[in-house]
FIMARTI-308781 format. One record per residue (C-alpha): residue in one letter; z, x, y. Coordinates in steps of 0.02 Angstrom, whole numbers, padded with zeros to 5 digits, always signed. Each point is the difference from the previous one (the first is absolute). Layout:
BEGIN
AZXY/...
//
This chain:
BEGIN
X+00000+00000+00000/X-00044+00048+00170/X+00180+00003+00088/X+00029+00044+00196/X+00174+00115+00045/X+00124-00151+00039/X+00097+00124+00109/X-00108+00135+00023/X+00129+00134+00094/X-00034+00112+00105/X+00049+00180+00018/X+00178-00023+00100/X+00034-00196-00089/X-00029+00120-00168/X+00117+00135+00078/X+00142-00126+00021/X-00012-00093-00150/X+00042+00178-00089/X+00159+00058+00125/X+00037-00190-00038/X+00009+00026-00184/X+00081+00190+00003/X+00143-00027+00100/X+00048-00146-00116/X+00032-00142+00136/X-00082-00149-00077/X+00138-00131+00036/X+00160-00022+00064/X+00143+00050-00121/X+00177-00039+00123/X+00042-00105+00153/X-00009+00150+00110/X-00161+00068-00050/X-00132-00035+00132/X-00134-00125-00032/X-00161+00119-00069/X-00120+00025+00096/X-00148-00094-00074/X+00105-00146-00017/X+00036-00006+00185/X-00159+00042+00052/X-00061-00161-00105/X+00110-00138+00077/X-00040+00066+00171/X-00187-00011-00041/X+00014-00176-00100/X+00117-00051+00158/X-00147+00079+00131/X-00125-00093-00132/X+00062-00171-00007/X+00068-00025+00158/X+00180+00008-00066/X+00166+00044+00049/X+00054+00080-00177/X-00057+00033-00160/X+00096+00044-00146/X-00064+00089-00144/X+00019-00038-00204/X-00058+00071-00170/X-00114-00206-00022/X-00051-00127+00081/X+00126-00114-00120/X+00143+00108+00074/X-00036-00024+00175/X-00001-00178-00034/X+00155-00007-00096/X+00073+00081+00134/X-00069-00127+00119/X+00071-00137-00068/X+00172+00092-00023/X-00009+00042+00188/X-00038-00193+00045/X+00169-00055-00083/X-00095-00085-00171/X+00132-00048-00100/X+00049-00102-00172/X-00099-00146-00055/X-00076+00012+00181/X-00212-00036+00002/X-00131+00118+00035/X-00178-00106+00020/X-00131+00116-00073/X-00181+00006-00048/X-00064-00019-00202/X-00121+00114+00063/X+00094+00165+00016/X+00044+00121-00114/X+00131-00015-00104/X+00092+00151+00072/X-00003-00073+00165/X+00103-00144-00070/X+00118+00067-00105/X+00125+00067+00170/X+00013-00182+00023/X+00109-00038-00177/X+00053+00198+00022/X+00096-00053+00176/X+00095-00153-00098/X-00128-00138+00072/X-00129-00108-00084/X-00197-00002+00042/X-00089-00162+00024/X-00170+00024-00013/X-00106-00118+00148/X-00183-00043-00053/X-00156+00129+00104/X-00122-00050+00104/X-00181+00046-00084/X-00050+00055+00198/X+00129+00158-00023/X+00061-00007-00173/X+00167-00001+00082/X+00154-00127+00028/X-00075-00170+00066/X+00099-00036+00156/X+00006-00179-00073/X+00073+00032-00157/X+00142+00127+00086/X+00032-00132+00104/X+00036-00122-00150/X+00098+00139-00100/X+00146+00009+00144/X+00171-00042-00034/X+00169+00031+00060/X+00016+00172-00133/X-00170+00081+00068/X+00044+00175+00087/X-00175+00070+00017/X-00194+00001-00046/X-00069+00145-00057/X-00194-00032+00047/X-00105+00107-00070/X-00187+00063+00079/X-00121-00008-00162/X-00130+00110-00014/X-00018+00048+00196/X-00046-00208+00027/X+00070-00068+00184/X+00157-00105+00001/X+00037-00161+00146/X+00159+00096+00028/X+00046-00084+00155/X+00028-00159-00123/X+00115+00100-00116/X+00105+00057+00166/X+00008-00172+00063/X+00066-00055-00153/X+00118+00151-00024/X+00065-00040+00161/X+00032-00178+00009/X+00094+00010-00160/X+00080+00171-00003/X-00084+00068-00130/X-00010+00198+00008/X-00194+00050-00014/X-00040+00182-00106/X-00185+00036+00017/X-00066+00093-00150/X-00142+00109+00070/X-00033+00090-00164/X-00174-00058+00023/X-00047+00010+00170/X+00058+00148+00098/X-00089-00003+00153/X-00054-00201+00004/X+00026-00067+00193/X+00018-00195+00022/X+00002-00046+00161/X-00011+00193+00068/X+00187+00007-00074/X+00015+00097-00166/X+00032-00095-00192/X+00170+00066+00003/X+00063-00020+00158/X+00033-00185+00003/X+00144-00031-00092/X+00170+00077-00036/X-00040+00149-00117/X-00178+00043-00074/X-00007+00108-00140/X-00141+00135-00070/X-00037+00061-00164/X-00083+00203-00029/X-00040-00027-00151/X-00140+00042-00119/X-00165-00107+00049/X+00073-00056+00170/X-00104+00031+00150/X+00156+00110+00075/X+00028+00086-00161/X+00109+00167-00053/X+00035-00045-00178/X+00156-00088+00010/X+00100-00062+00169/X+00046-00132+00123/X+00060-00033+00152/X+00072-00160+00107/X-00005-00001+00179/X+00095-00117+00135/X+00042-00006+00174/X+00165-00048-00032/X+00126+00169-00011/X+00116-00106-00094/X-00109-00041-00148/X-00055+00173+00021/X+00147+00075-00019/X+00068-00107-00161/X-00170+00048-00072/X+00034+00186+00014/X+00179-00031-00063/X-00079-00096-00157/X-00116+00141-00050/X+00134+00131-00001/X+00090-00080-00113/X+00120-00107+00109/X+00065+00150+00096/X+00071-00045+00178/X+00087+00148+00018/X+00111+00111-00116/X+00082-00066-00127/X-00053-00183+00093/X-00118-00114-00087/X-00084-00168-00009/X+00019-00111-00160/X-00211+00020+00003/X-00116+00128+00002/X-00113+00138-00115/X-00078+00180-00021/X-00146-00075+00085/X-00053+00157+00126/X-00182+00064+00033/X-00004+00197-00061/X-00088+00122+00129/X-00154+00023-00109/X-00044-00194+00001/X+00022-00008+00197/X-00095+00152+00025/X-00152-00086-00102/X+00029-00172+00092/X+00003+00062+00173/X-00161+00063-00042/X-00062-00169-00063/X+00084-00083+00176/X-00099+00143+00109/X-00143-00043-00103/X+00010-00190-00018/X-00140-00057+00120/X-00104+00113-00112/X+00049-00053-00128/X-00035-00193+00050/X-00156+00035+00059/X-00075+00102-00169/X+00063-00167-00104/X-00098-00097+00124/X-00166+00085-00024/X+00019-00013-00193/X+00055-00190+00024/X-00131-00030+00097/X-00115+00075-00154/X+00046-00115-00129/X+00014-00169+00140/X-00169+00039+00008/X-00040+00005-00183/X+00058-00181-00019/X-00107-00052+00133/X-00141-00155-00062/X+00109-00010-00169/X+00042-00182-00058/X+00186-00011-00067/X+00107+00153+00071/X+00015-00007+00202/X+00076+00116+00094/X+00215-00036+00065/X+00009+00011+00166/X-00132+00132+00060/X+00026+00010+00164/X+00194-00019+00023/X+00064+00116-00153/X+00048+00159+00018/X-00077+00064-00142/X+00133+00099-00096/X-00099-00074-00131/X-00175-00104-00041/X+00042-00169-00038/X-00084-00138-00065/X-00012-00167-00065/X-00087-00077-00170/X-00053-00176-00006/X+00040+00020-00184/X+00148+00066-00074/X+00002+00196+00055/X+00058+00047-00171/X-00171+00018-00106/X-00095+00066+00143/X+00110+00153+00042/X-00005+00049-00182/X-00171-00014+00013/X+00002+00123+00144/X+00106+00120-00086/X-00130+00011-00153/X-00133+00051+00148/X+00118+00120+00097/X+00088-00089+00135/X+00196-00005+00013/X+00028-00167+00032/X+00178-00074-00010/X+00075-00176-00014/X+00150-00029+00173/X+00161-00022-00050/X+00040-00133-00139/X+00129-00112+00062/X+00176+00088-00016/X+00087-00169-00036/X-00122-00027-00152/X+00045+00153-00077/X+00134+00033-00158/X+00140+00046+00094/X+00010-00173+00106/X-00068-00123-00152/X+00105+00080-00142/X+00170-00022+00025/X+00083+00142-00091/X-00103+00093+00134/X+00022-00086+00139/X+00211+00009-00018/X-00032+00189-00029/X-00086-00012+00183/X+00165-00063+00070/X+00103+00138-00119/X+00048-00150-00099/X+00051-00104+00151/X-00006-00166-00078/X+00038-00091+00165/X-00164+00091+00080/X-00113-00042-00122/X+00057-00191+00007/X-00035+00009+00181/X-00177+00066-00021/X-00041-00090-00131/X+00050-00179+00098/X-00090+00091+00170/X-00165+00071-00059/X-00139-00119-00004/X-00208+00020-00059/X-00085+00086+00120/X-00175-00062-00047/X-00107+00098+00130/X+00090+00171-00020/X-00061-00055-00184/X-00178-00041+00020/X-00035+00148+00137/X+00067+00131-00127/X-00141-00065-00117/X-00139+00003+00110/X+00020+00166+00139/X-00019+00182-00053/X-00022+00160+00087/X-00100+00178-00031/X+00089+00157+00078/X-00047+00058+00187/X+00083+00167-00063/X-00055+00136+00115/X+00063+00117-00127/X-00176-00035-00049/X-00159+00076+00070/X-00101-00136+00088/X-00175+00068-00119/X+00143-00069-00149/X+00031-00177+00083/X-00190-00026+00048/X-00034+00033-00192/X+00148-00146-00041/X-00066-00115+00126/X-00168+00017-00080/X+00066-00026-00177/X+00098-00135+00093/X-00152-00086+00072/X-00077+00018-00163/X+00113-00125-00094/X+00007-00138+00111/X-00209+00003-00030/
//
């Protein structure tokens, strides 16, 4: 395969990657050892970046949103409204932080929470929404803050998807109480494995940085929550490159996007999703006909097409209930209360059979997704 440098160093980033590495300082090991010096360099730059006041830093994306929701005050048997659409990591904070997720129905326009159905799925236990941004499509945001606000509901934006997407010239991310970032593998900001959670609200921010030390206020002085969640050195010295780099980066995966749009142009049964509004972290599209047979029909000629998420509240661990209880660390009362909460969510259903995506990796030489979007083109015929 014909791959491109994803971080292609130069002579004095290759310089301090080694002095990084030889003097040993990849993380913080005590309270009084000074923050490294790629991880501050990162929060500044996601701060500068996204137009926020901080940014805190975390070995995943799931951490950052576990500590979120710690930060936010989530409690026992309290609700978190979240999308079926989302991976599975995303929701597992939610039981992790004592609550209980209650999965809303999507919207087929952004394969996200349907204002509607969020609206419905309020009650006198729901604490927050964690609304997720699915595969770089646009959200009505200002909908999800009126509702948030009317009804007290904290709001944590999960941007995994779309660093970089403006709504309204205002940042995905900057809208609601804490957003939250994933680095890792496959991600448009990518370093392997990471997170981060940014806020404007030094409060949050500070119980966030408390949570991913472990709980440590101060010596000997803890809080009854918190993890080894930090970011090392090495992973912030990678994603600060992938920040500096991330208009770059957007616009590479919207030249190869734009490649395979263009393939599925004058084809009955697949359309395009929202050409001109998605930020294309990846191609997506839509099948008249169950997506199923016709991406393994384009993996026989080539092409790396992949179903969207299958709906979370579907899967094993919230139908079987052996599995489910093991969710809620055997929390009997939890399970009752999702079980009596959680209703069909028929569109997140019938979306998840009909959309799938191809790759806008720019890992990729550009010759490599011209030859896809050929092959591509090709099948639909």
């Amino acid at each position: 395969m014909n791959f491109v440098k994803k971080f292609n160093l130069n002579a004095k980033e290759r310089i301090s990657l080694l002095e990084m590495i030889e003097t040993g300082r990849l993380s913080v090991g005590s309270k009084t050892d000074p923050e490294p010096k790629w991880c501050a360099s990162l929060e500044k730059e996601m701060c500068d970046k996204f137009e926020s006041k901080h940014a805190v830093l975390f070995n995943s994306g799931t951490s950052s949103i576990h500590a979120a929701l710690s930060a936010l005050g989530v409690n026992y048997c309290d609700e978190v409204i979240s999308s079926p659409l989302t991976c599975y990591s995303a929701v597992l904070p939610i039981a992790m932080s004592g609550a209980v997720p209650i999965f809303a129905d999507v919207s087929e326009d952004t394969l996200s929470i349907d204002p509607k159905s969020f609206r419905k799925n309020i009650t006198d236990k729901t604490k927050a929404v964690l609304l997720p941004y699915i595969y770089g499509l646009p959200l009505p945001i200002k909908k999800f803050v009126s509702i948030c606000r009317a009804n007290e509901i904290a709001l944590i934006e999960d941007c995994a998807h779309v660093p970089a997407l403006k709504l309204g010239g205002k940042y995905a991310g900057t809208f609601g109480e804490i957003s939250c970032f994933s680095f890792a593998q496959g991600k448009v900001l990518d370093c392997g494995e990471g997170g981060a959670a940014l806020t404007n609200n030094p409060l949050l921010a500070d119980e966030m940085r408390f949570f991913k030390d472990g709980g440590k206020r101060a010596l000997r002085v803890y809080t009854p929550r918190g993890a080894n969640n930090k970011m090392t050195n090495l992973e912030a010295f990678l994603a600060f490159k992938q920040v500096k780099n991330l208009e770059k980066n957007i616009s590479a995966r919207a030249k190869i996007a734009k490649l395979y749009f263009s393939a599925c142009e004058s084809t009955e049964g697949v359309s395009v999703n929202n050409k001109t509004t998605c930020l294309p972290s990846v191609a997506l599209f839509k099948s008249l006909s169950p997506a199923r047979d016709l991406i393994l029909k384009l993996r026989e000629k080539g092409v790396d097409a992949k179903s969207i998420y299958k709906p979370l509240n579907e899967s094993n661990v919230f139908t079987e209930n052996n599995l489910l209880e093991g969710f809620f660390n055997n929390d009997a009362k939890r399970a009752q209360i999702f079980r009596e909460r959680n209703k069909p969510t028929p569109v997140a259903n019938k979306a998840s059979a009909h959309f799938f995506y191809i790759e806008t990796d720019p890992m990729f030489s550009v010759s490599f997704h011209k030859q896809k979007a050929k092959e591509f083109r090709d099948s639909l015929r």
